[in-house]
C-alpha positions in Angstrom: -10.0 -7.1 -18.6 -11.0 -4.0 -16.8 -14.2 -2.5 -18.2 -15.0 0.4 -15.8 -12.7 2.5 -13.6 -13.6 5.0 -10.8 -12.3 7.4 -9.1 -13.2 9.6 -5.9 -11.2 12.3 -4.0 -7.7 10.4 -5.3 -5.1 13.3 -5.4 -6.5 16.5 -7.7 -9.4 13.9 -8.9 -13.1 14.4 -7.4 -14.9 12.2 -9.6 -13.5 10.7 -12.5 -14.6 7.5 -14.7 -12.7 5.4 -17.4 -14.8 2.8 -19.9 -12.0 1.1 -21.5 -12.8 -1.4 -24.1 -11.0 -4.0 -25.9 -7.1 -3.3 -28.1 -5.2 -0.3 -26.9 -6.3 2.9 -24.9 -4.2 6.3 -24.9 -4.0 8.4 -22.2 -2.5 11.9 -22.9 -2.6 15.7 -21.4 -0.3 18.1 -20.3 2.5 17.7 -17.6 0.8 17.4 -13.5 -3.0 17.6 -14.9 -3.6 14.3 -12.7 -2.4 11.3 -15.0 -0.1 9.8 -12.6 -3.0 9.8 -9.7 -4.8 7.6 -12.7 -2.1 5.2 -12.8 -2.0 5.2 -8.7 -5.1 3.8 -9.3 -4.3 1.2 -11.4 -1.3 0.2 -9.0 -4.0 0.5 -5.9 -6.3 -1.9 -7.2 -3.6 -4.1 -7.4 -3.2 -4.0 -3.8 -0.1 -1.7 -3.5 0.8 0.3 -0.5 -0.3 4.0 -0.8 0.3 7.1 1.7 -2.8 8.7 3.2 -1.6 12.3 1.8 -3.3 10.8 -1.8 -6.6 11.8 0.0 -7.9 14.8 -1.9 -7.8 18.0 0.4 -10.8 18.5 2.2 -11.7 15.0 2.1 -11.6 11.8 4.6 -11.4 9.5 2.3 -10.3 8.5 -1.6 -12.3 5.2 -3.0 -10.8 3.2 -6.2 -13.5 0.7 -7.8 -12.6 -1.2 -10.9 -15.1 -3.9 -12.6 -13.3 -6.7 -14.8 -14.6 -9.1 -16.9 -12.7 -12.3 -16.5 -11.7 -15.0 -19.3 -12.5 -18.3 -18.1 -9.5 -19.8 -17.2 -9.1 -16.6 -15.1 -11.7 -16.9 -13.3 -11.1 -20.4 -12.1 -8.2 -19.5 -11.0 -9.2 -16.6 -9.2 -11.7 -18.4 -7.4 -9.0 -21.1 -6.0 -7.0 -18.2 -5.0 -9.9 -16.4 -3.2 -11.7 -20.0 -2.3 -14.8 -18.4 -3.3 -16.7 -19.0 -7.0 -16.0 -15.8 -9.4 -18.0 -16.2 -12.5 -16.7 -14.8 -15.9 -18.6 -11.8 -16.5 -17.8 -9.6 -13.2 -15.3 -9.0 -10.9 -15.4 -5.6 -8.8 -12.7 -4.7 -6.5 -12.8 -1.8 -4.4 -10.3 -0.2 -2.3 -10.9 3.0 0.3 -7.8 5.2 1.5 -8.8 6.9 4.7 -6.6 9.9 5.5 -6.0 9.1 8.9 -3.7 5.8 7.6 -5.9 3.0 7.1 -7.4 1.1 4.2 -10.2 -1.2 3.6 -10.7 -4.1 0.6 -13.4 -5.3 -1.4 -13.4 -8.4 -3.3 -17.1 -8.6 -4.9 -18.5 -6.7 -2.5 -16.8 -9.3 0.8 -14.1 -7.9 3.0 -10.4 -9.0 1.9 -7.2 -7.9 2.0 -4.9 -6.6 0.3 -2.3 -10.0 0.9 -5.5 -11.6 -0.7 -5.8 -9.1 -3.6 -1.8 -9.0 -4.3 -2.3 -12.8 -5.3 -5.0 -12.3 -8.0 -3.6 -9.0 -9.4 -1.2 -10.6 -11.4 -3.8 -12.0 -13.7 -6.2 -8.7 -13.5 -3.5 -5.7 -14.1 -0.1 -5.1 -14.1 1.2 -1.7 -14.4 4.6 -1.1 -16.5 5.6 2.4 -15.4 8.5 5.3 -16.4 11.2 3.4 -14.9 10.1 0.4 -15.4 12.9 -0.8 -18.0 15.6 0.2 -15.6 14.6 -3.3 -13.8 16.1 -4.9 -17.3 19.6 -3.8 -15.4 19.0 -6.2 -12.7 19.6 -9.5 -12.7 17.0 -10.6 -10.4 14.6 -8.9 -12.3 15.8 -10.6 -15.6 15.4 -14.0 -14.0 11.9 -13.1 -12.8 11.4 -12.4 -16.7 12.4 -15.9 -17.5 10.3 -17.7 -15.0 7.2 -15.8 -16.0 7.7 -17.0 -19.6 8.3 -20.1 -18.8 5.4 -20.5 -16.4 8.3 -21.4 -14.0 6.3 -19.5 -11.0 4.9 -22.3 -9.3 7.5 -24.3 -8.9 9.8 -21.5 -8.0 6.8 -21.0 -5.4 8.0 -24.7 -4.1 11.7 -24.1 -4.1 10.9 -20.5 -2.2 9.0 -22.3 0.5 11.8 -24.7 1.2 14.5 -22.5 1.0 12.2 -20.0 3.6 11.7 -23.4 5.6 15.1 -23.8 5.8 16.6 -20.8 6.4 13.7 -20.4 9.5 15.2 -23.6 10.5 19.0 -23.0 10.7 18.2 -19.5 12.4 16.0 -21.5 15.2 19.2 -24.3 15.5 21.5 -21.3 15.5 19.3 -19.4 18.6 19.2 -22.6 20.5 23.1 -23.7 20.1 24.4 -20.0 21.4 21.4 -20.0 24.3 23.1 -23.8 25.2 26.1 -21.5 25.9 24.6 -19.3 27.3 21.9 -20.4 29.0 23.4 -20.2 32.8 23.5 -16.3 33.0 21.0 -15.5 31.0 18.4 -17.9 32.9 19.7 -16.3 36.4 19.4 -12.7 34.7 15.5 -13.4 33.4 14.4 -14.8 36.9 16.0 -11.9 38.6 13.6 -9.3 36.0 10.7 -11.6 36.7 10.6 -11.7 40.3 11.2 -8.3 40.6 8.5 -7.2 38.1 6.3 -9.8 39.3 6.4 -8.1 42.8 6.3 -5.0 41.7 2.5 -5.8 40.8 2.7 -3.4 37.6 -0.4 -2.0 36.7 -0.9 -0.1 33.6 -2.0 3.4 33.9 -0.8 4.1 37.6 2.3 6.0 37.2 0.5 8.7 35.2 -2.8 8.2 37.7 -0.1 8.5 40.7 1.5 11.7 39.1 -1.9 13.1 38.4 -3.0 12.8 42.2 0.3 13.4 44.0 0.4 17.2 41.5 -3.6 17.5 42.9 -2.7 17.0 46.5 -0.1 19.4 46.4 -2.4 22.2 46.0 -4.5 21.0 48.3 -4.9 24.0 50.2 -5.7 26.3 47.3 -8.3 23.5 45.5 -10.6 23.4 49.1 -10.5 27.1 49.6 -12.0 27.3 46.0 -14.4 24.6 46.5 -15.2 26.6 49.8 -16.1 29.8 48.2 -17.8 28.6 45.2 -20.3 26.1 47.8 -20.7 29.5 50.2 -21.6 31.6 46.6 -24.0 29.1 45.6 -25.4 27.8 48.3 -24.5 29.0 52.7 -23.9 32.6 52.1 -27.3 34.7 52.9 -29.2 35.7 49.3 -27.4 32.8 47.6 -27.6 32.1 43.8 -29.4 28.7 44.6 -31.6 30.6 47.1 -32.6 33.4 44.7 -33.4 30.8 42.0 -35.9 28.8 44.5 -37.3 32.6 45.3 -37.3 33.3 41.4 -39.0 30.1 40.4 -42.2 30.4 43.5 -42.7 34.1 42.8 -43.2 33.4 39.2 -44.9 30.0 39.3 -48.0 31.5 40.2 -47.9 33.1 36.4 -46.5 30.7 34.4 -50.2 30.5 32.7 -50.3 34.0 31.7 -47.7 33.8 28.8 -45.9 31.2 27.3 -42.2 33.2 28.4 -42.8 32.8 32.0 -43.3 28.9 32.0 -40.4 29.0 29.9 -38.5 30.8 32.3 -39.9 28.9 35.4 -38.4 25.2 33.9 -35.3 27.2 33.5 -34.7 28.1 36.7 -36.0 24.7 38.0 -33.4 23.2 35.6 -30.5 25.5 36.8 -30.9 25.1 40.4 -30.8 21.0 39.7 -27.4 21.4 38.1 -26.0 23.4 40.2 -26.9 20.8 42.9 -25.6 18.0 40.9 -22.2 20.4 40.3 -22.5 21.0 44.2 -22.3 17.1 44.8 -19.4 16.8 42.5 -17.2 19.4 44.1 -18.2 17.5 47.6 -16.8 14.1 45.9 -13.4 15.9 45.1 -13.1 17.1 48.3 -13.7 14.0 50.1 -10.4 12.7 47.5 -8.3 15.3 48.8 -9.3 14.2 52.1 -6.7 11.9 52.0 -5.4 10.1 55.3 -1.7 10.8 55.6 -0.4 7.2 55.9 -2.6 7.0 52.5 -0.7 10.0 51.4 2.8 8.5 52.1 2.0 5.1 50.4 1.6 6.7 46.8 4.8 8.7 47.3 6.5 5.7 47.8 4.7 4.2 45.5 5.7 6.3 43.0 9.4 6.3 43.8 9.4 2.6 43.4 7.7 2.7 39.8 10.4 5.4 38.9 13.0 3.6 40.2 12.5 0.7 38.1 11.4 2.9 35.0 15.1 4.7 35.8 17.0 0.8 36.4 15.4 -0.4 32.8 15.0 2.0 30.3 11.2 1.5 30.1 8.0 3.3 31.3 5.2 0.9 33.4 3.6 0.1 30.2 7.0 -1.5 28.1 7.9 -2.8 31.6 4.6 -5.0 31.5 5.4 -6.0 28.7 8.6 -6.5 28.7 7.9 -9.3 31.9 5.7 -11.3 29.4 8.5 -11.4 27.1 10.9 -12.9 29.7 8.4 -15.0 30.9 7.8 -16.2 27.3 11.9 -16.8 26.7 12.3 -18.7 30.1 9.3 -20.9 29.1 11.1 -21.6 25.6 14.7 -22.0 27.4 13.1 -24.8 29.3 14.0 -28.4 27.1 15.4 -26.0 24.5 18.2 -28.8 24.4 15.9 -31.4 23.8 14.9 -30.0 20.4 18.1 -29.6 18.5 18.2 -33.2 17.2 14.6 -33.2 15.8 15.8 -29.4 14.4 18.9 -30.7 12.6 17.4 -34.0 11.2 14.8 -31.6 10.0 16.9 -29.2 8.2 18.9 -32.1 6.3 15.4 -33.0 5.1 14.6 -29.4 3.9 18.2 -28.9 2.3 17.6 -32.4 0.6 14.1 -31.3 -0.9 15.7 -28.2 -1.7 18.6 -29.2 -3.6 16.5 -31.3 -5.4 13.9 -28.2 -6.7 17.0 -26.1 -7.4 17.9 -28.8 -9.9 14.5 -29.2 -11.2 14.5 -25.6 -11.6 17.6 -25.0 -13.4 16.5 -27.8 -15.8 13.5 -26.2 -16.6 15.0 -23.0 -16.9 17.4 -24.2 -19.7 14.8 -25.8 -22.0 13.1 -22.1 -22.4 16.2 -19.7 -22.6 16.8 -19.8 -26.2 13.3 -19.2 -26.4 12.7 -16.5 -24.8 16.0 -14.7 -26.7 14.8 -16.0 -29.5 11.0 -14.5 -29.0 12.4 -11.4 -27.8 15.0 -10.9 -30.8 11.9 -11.3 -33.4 10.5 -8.0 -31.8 13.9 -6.2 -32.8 13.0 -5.6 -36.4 9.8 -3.6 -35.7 11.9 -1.9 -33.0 14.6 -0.4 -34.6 17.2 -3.0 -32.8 17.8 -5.0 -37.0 21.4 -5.5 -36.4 21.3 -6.0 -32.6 22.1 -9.1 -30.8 20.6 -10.6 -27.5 21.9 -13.6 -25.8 21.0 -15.4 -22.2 23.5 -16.4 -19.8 22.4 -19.1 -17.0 24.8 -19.6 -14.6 24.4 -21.9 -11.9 25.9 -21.0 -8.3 29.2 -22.1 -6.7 27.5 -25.4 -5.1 30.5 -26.3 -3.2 28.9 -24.1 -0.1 25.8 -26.1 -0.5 22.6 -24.7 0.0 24.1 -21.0 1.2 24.8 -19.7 -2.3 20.9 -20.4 -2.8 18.1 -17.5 -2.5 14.5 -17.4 -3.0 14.6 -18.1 -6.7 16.8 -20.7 -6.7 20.4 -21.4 -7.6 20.6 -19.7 -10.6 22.2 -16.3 -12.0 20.1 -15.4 -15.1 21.1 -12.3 -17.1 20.5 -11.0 -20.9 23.5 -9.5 -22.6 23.1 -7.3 -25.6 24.8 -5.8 -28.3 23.4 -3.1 -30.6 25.8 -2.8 -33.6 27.6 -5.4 -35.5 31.3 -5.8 -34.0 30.6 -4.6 -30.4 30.8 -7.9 -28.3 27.7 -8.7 -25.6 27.7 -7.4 -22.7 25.2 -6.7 -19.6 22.1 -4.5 -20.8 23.4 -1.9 -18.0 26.6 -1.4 -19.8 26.0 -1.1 -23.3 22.3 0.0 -23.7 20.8 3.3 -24.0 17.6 5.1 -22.5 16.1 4.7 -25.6 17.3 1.1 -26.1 16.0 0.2 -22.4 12.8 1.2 -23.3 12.3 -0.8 -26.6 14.2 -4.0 -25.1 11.5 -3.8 -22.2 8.8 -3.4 -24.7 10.0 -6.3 -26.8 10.1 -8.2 -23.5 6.5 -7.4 -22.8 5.4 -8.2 -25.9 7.2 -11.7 -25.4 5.2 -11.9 -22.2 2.1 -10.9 -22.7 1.1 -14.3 -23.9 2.5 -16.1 -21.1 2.0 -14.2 -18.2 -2.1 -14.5 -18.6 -2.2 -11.0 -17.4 -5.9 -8.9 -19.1 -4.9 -5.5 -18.6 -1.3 -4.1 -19.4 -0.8 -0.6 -18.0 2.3 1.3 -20.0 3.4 4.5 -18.0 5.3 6.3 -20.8 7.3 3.7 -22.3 7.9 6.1 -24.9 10.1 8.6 -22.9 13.3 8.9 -24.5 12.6 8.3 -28.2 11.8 10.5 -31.3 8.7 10.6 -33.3 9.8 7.9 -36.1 10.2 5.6 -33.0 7.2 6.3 -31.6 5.0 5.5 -34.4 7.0 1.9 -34.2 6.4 2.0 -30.5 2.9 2.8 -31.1 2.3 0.0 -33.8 3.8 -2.6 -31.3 1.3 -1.7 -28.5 -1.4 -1.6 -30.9 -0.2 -5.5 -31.4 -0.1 -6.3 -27.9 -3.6 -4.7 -27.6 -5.0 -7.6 -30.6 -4.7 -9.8 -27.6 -4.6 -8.0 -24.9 -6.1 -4.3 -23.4 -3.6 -2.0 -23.4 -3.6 1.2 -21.5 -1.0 3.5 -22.1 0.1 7.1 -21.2 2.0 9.1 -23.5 2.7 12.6 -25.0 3.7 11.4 -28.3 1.5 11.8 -30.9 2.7 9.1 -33.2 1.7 7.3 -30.1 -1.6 8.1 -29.4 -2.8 7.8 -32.9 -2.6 4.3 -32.5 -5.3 3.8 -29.8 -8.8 2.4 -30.3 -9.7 5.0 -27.8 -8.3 8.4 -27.2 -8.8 9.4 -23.4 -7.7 13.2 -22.3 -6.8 14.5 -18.8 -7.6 18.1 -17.7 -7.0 20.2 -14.9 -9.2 23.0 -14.0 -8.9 25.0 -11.8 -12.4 27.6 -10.4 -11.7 30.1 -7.6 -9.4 28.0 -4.9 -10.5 24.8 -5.9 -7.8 22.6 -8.7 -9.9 19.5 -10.2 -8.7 16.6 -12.5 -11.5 15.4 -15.5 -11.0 13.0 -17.5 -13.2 12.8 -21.0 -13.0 10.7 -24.0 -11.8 12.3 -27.1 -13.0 11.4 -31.1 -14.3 12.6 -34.3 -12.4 16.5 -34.7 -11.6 16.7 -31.1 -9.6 13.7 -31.6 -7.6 15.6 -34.3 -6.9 18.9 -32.6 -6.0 16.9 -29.7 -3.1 15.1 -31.5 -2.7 18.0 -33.5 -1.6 20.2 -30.0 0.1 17.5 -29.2 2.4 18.1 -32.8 2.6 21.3 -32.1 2.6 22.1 -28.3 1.0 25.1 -27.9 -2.2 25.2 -30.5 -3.5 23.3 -33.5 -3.1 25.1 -36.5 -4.0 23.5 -40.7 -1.1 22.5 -41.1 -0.7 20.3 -37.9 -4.3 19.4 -37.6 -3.9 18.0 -41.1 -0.5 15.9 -40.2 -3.1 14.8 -37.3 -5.1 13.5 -39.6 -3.1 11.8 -42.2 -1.3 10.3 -38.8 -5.0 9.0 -38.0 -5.3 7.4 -41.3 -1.8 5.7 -41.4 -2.8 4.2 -38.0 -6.3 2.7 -39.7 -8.1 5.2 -37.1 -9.6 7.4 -39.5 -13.1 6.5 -40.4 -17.0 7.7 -39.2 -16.1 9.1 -35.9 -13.8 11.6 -37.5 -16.0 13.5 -39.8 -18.5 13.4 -37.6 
């Protein structure tokens, strides 16, 4: 579970810092005080992709640590992920966000990535945000939902890897069967761009260097008479600057020990007249460039024509054009016995669709020992929920296997979906159709619940899953993820009180704002602040008797009335 969370320049947050313990956390404060950069980063230390604009103004970088304390079957499994050994007491992770667009990783305290971090995240955190339960409308989703109860995701791993395999395979087969067609023209049209390209001798840099000199060299004229004046000002013109610097630095030389000033002075024009002759020898160097012999002069000219000419004839400047030779270098080289592979490639791909077929079964096997199961788990929840006289059932449909493999994906041949019905006499139908916000959002929670067990998962993140119901829901909402949290830790945001009440601990967002400058602070709430903090969550605006005592008797009801509230 995660233990410690830190925060640093993330969004309106300078410095903030979460102890969480064990059973369920609350999270509440008003509307854009900062909590959803809290839940950013929850998602970041999971290893999700994040913009550079998080970077709090001012700043070059945010940094995200978390430290988690790992269960031991977790941590073994960790480790063969990572390859490394992760004992059970501490994990840190750590993530920087640099505002200039890239990102680094820390995986106890060794540089990772975030592919790396993406594969253990799943049993560290998982973050169940606002819209959230509209994934119960797809499909896909609902079949992930079934796997993941099932402990399916492994050997859905398998059938993914053959069905990638051979879908890698049939495109390859595919490439090679229209290049057989094609291969004539297309062979005499990629020799043609190499040997021209090849004897154009492409350089990378020289068009622009080219440009660069050939815009010099036409102001020739104007560049030596400068260089001219300034060498006669400094240097051949009677009294010049470098001449009354030598004159300067002997007359006063001779008094340099009188006062400290004059040595001073003396290294300084010592100093000068050194840079001016090393300026002096510079300006000679340039005009020894513009020198230029004129045969010289004509080369780049045509030189440059030529490089336009073929930037012009392919659409590409010198630098794509280099590149662009490697590449048909590279597709003349594979061309070459291309026709010698399809065999191998086909016999292949029968092997792949055979191994395939036969996970696709496996898999749909599986899947139908734990359907009723999960309905079944899932329809327990609907008491506590509100949902008594709703009805859930699963439909597993296998594809049309007539086409063979092609009416396959990534997670098999199946098409999974949960239909529902609320009241008695309304017949099932797809959760999109028939369910409400409201409903969404207890469905998903019932679903969680049913997962939590299975999915191994330490730390369940719940974005406002209470958006959309009233307060006598809430309180049932509240007692559910105060369930979830006897087994698991549960974080969740919220603005309902009969919510919050149910948290082992109350955390509070604030944004304050001093002079120009808007921070985030985060700060753990108990004892009477606990109470007017629910209580202004009852009322809205202020705590006054009458809601600070519904606070609380809410407190009480929830078992979280005790020591620290009289304190």
């Amino acid at each position: 579970m995660l233990v410690h969370l830190s925060v640093d320049d993330l969004g309106l947050i300078e410095h903030a810092e979460l102890e969480m313990g064990t059973g369920l956390q609350v999270l509440t404060g008003d509307t854009g005080v900062g909590k959803s950069m809290l839940l950013a980063s929850m998602a970041i230390l999971r290893g999700d992709r994040t913009r550079s604009d998080v970077v709090r103004t001012g700043c070059q970088k945010a940094v995200v640590r978390g430290i988690f304390h790992l269960s031991e079957s977790n941590a073994v499994r960790i480790s063969e992920q990572l390859g490394i050994s992760v004992e059970e007491d501490e994990l840190i992770i750590e993530r920087e966000i640099h505002r200039e667009g890239r990102s680094r990783c820390r995986i106890d305290g060794r540089e990772s990535t975030t592919t790396l971090l993406k594969r253990i995240a799943p049993l560290l955190i998982e973050v169940i945000g606002q819209g959230h339960a509209l994934t119960l409308l797809q499909p896909g989703a609902q079949l992930d939902f079934l796997d993941r109860f099932g402990g399916l995701l492994e050997l859905r791993g398998e059938h993914a890897h053959n069905w990638r395999e051979a879908r890698q395979l049939e495109r390859r087969i595919h490439q090679l069967e229209e290049g057989v067609r094609e291969r004539s023209d297309r062979r005499l049209h990629l020799e043609h761009i190499v040997e021209e390209l090849e004897t154009a001798s492409l350089i990378e840099g020289e068009r622009s260097s080219i440009e660069t000199d050939l815009e010099l060299l036409e102001e020739r004229d104007k560049v030596l008479a400068s260089i001219e004046s300034v060498r006669q000002g400094f240097l051949e013109q009677e009294n010049s600057i470098l001449d009354q610097l030598g004159s300067t630095e002997r007359d006063l030389r001779g008094l340099a020990s009188l006062h400290p000033g004059i040595a001073t002075l003396v290294e300084g024009c010592s100093t000068a007249s050194v840079l001016i002759g090393d300026a002096l020898r510079g300006l000679s160097e340039v005009e020894s460039d513009l020198d230029l012999d004129p045969e010289l002069l004509e080369q780049k000219r045509k030189r440059f024509d030529q490089l336009v000419i073929l930037e012009q004839r392919y659409h590409r400047d010198v630098e794509q054009l280099i590149s662009y030779l490697r590449e048909s270098r590279e597709e003349l080289a594979v061309m070459g016995g291309a026709d010698d592979e399809l065999p191998d490639l086909r016999e292949g791909l029968e092997r792949c669709i055979s191994h395939l077929c036969e996970g696709s079964h496996r898999l749909h096997k599986a899947r139908l020992e734990i359907v009723q199961k999960l309905v079944a788990d899932i329809t327990v929840e609907f008491k506590d929920l509100g949902l008594v006289k709703a009805r859930l059932e699963g439909s597993l449909v296998p594809v049309d296997s007539s086409n063979g493999w092609n009416g396959m994906d990534e997670k098999g041949g199946d098409r999974f979906e949960l239909l529902f019905s609320a009241n008695p006499g309304e017949p099932l139908q797809p959760i999109g159709t028939v369910a409400s916000g409201g409903e969404l959002s207890r469905l998903m929670l019932a679903l969680q619940r049913t997962l939590a067990d299975a999915s191994g998962t330490a730390t369940l993140i719940f974005d406002e899953i209470d958006s959309g119901v009233g307060g006598r829901m809430g309180a049932v909402i509240g007692e559910k993820l105060s369930q979830i949290g006897s087994d698991h830790q549960v974080l969740c945001v919220t603005h309902l009180p009969q919510v919050a009440c149910h948290g082992v601990r109350h955390h509070r967002v604030i944004k304050e704002t001093k002079g120009e400058v808007t921070r985030t602070r985060l700060e753990e709430v108990s004892g009477d602040d606990r109470v007017k903090e629910i209580a202004m969550m009852l009322r809205g605006d202020r705590a006054t008797d009458r809601s600070l005592e519904e606070a609380r008797e809410m407190l009480v009801e929830a078992g979280h009335f005790g020591e620290e509230l009289t304190r």
